[in-house]
N, C-alpha and C positions, 0 to 999 in steps of 0.2 A: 648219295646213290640209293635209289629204291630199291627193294626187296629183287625187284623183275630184274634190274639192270643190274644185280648183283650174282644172281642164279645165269644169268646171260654170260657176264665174267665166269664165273666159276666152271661152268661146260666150257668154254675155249680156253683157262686158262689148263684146266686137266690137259684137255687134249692138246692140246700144244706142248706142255712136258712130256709125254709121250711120247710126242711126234720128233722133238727135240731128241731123248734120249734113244731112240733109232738111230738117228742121223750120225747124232756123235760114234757112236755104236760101231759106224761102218768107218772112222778113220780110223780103225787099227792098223794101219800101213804109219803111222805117225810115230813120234817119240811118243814117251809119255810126258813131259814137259810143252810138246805142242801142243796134243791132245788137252791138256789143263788150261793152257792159253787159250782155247775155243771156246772152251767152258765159261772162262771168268771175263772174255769180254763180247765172247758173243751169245752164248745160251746165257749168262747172269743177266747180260744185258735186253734182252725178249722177256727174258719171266717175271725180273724183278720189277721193271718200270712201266709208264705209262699206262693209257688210261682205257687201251684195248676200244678205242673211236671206232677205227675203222675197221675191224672186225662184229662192231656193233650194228654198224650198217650194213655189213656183207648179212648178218642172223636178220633182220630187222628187213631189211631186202627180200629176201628167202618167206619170210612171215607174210609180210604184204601182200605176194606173188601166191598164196596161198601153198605152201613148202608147209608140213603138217609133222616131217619126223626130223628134230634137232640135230641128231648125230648125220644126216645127209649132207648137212653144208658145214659142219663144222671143220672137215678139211680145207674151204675156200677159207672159210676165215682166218683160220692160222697162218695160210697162205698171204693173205693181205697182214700179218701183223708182222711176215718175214720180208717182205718187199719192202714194208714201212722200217720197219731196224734197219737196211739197206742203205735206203734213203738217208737217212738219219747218221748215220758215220761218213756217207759221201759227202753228205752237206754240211758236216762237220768239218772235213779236209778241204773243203770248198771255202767255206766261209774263216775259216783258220781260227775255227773256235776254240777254246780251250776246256770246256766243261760242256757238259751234257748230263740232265736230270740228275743235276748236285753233286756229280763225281768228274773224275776227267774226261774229256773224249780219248775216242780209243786211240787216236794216233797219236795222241799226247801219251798218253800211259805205255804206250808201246814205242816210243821215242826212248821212254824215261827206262825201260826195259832194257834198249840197247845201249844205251851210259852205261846203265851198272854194268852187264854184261862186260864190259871192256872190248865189243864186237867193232872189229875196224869199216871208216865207213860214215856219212852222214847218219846223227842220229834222226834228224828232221823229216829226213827223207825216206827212210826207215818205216818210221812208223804212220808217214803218209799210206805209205806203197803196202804194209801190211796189214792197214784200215781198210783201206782196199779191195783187198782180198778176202777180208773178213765179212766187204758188203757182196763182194761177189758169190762166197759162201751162202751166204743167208738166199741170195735171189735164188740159184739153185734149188736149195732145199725148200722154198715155196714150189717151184715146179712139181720137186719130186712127192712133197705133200697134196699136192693138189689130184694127184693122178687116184689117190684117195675118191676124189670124187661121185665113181661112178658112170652112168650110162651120159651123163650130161656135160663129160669133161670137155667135149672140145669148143663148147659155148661159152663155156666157164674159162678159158685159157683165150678164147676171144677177146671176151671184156680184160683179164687179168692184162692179155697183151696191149692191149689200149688205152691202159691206165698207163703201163709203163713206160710206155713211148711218148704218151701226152707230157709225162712229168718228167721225162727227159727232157722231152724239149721246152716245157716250161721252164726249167730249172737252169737248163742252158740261157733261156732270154733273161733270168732274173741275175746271171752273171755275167750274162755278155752287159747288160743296162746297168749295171751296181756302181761301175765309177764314174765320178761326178753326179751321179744320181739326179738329173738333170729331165727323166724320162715325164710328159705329160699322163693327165687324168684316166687316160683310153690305153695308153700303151701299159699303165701301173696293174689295170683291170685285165688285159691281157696274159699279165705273166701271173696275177691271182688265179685268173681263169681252170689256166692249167697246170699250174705250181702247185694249187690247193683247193680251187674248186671242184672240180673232177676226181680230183685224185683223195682227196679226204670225203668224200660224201655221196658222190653221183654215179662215177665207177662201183665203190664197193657196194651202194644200192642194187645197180648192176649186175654183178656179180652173184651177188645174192638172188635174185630173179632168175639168171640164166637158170643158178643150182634148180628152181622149186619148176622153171618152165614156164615159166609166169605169161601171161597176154599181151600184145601190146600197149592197150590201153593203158595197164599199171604202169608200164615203161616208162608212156610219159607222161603218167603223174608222179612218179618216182623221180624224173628229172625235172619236175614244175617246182616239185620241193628240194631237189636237191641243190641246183644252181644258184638260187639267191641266199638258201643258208652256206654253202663254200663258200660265195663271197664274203660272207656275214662273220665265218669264222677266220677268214685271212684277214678282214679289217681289225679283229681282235687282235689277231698275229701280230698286225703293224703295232696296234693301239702298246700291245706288250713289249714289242721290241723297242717302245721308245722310253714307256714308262714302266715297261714291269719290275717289280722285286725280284731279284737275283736269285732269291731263294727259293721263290716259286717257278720261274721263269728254266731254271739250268743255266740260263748264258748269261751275261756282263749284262750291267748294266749299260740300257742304251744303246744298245749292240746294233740298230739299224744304222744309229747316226753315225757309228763306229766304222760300219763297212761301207757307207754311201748307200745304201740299199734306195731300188726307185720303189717306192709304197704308194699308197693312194696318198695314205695320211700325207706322208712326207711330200705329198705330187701340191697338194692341193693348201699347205702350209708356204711351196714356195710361190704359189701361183698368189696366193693372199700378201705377201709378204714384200718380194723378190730380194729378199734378204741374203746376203753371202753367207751370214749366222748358220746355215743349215747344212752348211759345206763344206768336207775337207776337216770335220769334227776328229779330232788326234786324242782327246782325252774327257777325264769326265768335267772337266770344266765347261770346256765345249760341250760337253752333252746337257748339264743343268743350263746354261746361254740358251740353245736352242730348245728343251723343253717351256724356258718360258715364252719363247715364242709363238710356240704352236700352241700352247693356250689363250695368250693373250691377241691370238688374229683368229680363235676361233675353229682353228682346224680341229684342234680334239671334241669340241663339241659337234663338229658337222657327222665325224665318225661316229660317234655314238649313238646322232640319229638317226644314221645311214645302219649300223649293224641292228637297229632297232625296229628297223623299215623291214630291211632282207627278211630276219627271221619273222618276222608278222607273216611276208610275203610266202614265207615256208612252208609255215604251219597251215595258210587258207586253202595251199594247195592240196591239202591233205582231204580234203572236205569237197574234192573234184568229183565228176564219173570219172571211173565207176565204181571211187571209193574203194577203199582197204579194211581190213579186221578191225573192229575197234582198239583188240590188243595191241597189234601194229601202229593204228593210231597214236593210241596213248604212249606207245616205246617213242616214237620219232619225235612226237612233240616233245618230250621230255629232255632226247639230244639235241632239240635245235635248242632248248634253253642252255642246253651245256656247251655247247658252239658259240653262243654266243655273249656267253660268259667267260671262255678263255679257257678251257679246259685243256692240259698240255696233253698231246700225244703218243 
């Protein structure tokens, strides 16, 4: 992490404790025992983890657009890092994860909450139903942090609304598509599109521009650069969900093969293949079977030169009329190398 992208962190991640210890502040209608449970799995969970991506982009956004005073957008961006926490425990419950960024997921921990307790009642279902709650917590308190904003909030709740509708319903087709994962090359790009193109990169770009008022022109070179790196960083996504280290990763290993997920990687492994190997994978046996297969027909190389491709394609775009700050310049090129390297979020 540079010097820039660490002073970038350090202003949202301030202000985001801040904004966090408000928030909390105002559930004194609670026990004190709930009250704690908010803390330890939803404010521990926003402050201590990830890599603050895409509130990078909301500042980075903002900078481009020609946005000259920091403290202006740094309510969008917190905004975007509470939407993203959201996201991130629903798609936990979704995916029937067990770990997230090397600790439990929250409806496992809170499953595990109501055993001890001796509370009558499924525990499963428990702590699905009050992960829940806890992402529905978080979405709120993006709103009410965002009104932070200023004279530009109802541009800024624009895009915010846009992102989170797109990655609804992306999120939606990556679960309606997930079993038998059977989904082609167009329909895999599809649910990247909007699962984590938009939504990890070209929104919070977005967002970041509404805050500063930015021109059209920047808009779309903002989204010239933003579209082919989301895809650049979901193909990593794939790339990790099939080979990554558990340890760097938070989830299982092999966790696509695991869930059936339709990915490009996994689209275009079966299209090379039409191997059964890739399907219906129960354990990690099944998961090393099918890693060597997607090596050895070539899929993992094609991804590689495909995420290789996208961000080139990113970064030229940066270099468009009518051109951005050179400091803007050099922050985004910097994230599409970290996109494109697998940077978790």
């Amino acid at each position: 992490m540079t010097s820039q992208a660490g002073q970038v962190r350090e202003l949202i991640d301030r202000h985001l404790a801040r904004l966090l210890d408000e928030q909390v502040g105002r559930l004194d209608f609670l026990d004190g025992p709930d009250v704690d449970l908010v803390r330890e799995l939803l404010v521990a969970f926003v402050l201590e983890g990830g890599k603050r991506l895409r509130p990078a982009f909301v500042y980075w956004g903002y900078r481009a657009a020609g946005g000259g005073r920091p403290e202006e957008v740094l309510p969008a961006a917190c905004a975007m890092e509470l939407v993203h926490a959201a996201a991130l425990l629903l798609d936990d419950v979704m995916d029937e994860a067990d770990t997230r960024r090397g600790r439990a997921a929250a409806h496992v921990a809170l499953a595990g909450l109501h055993r001890r307790s001796g509370r009558r009642g499924d525990a499963g279902r428990f702590g699905e139903s009050a992960a829940t709650l806890l992402a529905l917590l978080a979405l709120s308190w993006a709103d009410a942090v965002l009104l932070e904003t200023g004279p530009r909030l109802e541009a800024a709740l624009d895009v915010l609304t846009r992102l989170r509708v797109e990655t609804i319903c992306g999120q939606y087709l990556d679960l309606a598509r997930a079993p038998g994962g059977n989904g082609d090359d167009e329909q895999a790009r599809l649910i990247s599109l909007y699962k984590s193109a938009k939504y990890t990169v070209e929104r919070p770009l977005h967002l970041g521009h509404a805050v500063a008022g930015g021109c059209p022109g920047t808009l779309r070179l903002l989204s010239a650069y933003a579209l082919p790196l989301g895809e650049a960083f979901q193909l990593r996504d794939d790339v990790n969900g099939v080979f990554g280290d558990p340890a760097s990763t938070g989830k299982p290993a092999g966790a696509d093969l695991l869930q059936g997920k339709a990915t490009y990687l996994l689209a275009v492994a079966r299209r090379r293949t039409g191997s059964p190997v890739l399907d219906g994978v129960t354990d990690q046996r099944g998961v090393a079977a099918a890693r060597r297969l997607i090596v050895e027909c070539g899929a993992l190389d094609a991804a590689e030169q495909r995420i290789a491709a996208l961000a080139g394609e990113a970064v030229a775009a940066l270099d468009e009329p009518p051109g951005i700050p050179p400091e803007a310049r050099q922050a985004l090129v910097e994230l599409a190398a970290l996109c494109a390297a697998g940077a978790p979020g």
